[in-house]
C-alpha positions in Angstrom: 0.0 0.0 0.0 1.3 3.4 -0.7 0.3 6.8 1.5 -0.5 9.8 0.3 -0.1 13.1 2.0 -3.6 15.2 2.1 -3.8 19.2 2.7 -4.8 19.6 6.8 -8.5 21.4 5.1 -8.8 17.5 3.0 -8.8 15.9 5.5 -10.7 17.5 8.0 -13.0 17.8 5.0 -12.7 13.8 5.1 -13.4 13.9 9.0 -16.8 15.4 9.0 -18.1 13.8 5.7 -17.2 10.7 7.6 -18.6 11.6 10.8 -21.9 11.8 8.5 -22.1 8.8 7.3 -20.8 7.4 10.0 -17.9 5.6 8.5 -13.8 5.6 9.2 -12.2 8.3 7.5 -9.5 5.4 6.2 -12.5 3.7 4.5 -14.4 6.9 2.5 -10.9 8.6 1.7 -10.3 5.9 -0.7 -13.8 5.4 -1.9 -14.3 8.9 -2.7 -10.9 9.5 -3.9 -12.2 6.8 -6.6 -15.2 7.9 -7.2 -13.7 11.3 -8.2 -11.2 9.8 -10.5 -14.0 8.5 -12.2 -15.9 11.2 -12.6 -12.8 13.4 -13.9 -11.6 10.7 -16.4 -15.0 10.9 -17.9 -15.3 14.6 -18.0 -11.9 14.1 -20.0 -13.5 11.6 -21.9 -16.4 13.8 -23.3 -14.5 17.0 -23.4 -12.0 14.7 -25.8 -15.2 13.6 -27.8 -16.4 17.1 -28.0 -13.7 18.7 -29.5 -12.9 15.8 -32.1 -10.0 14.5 -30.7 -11.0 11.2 -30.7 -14.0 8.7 -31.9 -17.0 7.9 -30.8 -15.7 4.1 -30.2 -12.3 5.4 -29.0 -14.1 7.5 -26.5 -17.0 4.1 -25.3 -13.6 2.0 -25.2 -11.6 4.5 -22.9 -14.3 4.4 -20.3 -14.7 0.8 -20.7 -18.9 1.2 -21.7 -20.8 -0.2 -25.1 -21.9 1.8 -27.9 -25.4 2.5 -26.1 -24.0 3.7 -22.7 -21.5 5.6 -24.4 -24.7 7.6 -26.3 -26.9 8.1 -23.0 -23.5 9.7 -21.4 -23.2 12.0 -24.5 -26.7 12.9 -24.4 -26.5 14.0 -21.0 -23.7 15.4 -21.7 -25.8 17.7 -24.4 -23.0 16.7 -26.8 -23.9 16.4 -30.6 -23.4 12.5 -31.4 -20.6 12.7 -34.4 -21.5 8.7 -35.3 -21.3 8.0 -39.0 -23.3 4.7 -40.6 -19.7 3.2 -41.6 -18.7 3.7 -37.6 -22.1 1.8 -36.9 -21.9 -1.3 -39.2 -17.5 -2.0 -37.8 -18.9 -1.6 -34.5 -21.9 -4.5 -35.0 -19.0 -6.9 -36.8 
């Protein structure tokens, strides 16, 4: 296991959200830590998507989702689906 230094305000920040819940700061650090991760590699993901930079497919692979989860995110996302019909007849081989 490795340890990871946290700014005096995180933590404390960790310590009552903790005190909420009613769980051990050393068991919702992590689980939020990943949780955020998750939610910022997405955010990359789309903004990627959004400006071109990489496919429809590349974008559903890199978040580790099919074709149909990738176009509920993107519609959420109010993100104009760039999805030709050649892109949608490789993807069903």
């Amino acid at each position: 296991m490795k340890s990871v230094k946290l700014q005096e305000n995180l933590y404390k920040e960790a310590e009552r959200v903790s005190k909420t819940y009613g769980v051990k700061v050393q068991d919702i650090i992590p689980k939020d830590l990943k949780q955020g991760l998750v939610v910022l590699n997405e955010s990359n993901v789309l903004q990627l998507y959004r400006s071109r930079k990489i496919t429809f497919q590349k974008a559903a692979a890199m978040l580790s989702i099919d074709i149909w989860e990738m176009i509920e995110k993107i519609k959420k996302a109010d993100i104009h689906i760039d999805y030709s019909m050649e892109e949608l007849a490789e993807d069903f081989v």
